[in-house]
C-alpha positions as CSV (number, residue, x, y, z in Angstrom):
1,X,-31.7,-48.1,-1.9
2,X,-28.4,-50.2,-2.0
3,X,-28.6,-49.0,-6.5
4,X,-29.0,-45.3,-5.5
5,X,-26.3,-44.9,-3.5
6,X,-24.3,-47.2,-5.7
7,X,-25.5,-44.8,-8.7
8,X,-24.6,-41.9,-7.2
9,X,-21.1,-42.9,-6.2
10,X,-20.6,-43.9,-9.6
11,X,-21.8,-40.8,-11.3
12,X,-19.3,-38.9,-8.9
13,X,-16.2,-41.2,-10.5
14,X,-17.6,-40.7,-14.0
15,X,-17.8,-36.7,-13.2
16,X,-14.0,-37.2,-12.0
17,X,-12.7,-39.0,-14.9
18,X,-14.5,-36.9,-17.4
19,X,-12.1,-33.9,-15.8
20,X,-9.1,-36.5,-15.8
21,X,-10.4,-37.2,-19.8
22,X,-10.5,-33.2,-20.6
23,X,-7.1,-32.8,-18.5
24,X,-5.2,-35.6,-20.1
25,X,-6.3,-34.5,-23.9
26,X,-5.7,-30.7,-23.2
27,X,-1.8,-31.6,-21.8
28,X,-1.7,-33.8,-25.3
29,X,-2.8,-30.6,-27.2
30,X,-0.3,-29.0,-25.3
31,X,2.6,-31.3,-26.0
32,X,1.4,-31.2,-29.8
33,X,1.6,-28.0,-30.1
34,X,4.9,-27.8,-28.9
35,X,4.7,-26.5,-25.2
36,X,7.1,-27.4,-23.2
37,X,6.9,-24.8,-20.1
38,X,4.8,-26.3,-17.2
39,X,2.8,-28.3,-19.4
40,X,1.1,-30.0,-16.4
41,X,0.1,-26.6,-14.8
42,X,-1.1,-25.2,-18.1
43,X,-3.1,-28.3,-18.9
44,X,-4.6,-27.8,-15.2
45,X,-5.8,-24.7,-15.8
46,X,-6.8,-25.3,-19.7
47,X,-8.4,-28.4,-18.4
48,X,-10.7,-26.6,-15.2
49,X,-12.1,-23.6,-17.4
50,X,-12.7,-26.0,-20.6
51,X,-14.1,-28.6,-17.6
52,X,-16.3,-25.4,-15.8
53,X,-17.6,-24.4,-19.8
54,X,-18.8,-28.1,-20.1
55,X,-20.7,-28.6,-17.0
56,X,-22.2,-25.0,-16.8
57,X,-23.1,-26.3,-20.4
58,X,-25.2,-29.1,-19.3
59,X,-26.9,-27.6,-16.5
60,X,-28.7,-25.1,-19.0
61,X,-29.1,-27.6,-21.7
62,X,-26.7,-30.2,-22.9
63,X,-26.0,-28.8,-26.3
64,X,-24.7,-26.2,-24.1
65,X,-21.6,-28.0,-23.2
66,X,-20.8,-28.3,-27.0
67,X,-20.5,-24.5,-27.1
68,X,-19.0,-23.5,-23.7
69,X,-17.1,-26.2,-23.3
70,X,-15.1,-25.3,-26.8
71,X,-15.0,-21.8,-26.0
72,X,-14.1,-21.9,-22.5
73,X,-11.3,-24.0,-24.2
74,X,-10.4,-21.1,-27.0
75,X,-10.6,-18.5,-24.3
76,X,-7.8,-20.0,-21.7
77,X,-5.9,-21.0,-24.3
78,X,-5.5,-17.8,-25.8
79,X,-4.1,-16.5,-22.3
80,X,-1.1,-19.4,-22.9
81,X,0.1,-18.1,-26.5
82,X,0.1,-21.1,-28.1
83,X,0.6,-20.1,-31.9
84,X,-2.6,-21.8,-33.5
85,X,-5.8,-19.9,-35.1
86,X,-8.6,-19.1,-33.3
87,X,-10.8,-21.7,-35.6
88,X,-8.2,-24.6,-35.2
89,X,-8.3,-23.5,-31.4
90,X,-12.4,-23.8,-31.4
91,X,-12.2,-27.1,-33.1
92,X,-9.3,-28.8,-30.9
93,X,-11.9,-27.2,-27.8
94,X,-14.9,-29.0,-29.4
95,X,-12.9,-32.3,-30.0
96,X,-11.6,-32.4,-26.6
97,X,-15.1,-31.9,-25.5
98,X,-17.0,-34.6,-27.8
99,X,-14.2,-36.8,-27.1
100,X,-13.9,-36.7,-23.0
101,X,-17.9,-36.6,-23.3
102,X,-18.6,-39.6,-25.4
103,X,-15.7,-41.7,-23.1
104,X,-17.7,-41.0,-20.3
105,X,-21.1,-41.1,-21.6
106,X,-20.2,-44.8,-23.0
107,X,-18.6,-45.9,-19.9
108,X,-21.4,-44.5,-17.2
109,X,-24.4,-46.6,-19.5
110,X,-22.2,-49.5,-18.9
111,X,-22.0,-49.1,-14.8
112,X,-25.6,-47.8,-15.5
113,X,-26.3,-51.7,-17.4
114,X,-23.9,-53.5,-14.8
115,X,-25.8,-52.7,-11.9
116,X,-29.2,-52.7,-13.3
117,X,-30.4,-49.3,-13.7
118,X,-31.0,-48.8,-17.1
């Protein structure tokens, strides 16, 4: 009983630092692109609908988060007219997403290995 509850704590972190991943490389984006204006605030709200596309995403299939997640990410970030094209905007959404998803897939099999689990 002691693993389950330990397990499920854990996931709950994991879900919280895969947003903190997605927020963190949507305000780099940000900054790389050259915004300067509440970058914090628009890598908040960047970060929740790219965040929303992703988990929607995996409760219908988890190749679904590779497709909402980057255009949940393309659709916000038209709404903050950041001068990129919409491909370049697709493919910074899908990066993001492979990149805040592999962190925390790698890091919740190793909790899932350190506490015996898996």
């Amino acid at each position: 009983m002691l693993y389950r509850v330990l397990t499920i704590i854990g996931g709950l972190v994991f879900v919280i630092a895969l947003y903190a991943l997605v927020w963190f490389f949507c305000k780099k984006f940000l900054e790389h692109h050259g915004v300067t204006d509440r970058v914090s605030d628009r890598a908040t709200a960047l970060a929740t609908w790219t965040f929303a596309g992703i988990s929607i995403g995996l409760v219908f299939a988890v190749v679904g988060a590779f497709l909402l997640g980057p255009w949940a990410f393309y659709r916000t970030l038209r709404g903050h007219g950041v001068a990129i094209s919409d491909g370049a905007a697709i493919w910074w959404g899908f990066g993001i997403v492979m990149a805040s998803l592999g962190i925390t897939a790698i890091g919740f099999f190793g909790f899932l290995v350190a506490v015996g689990a898996y």
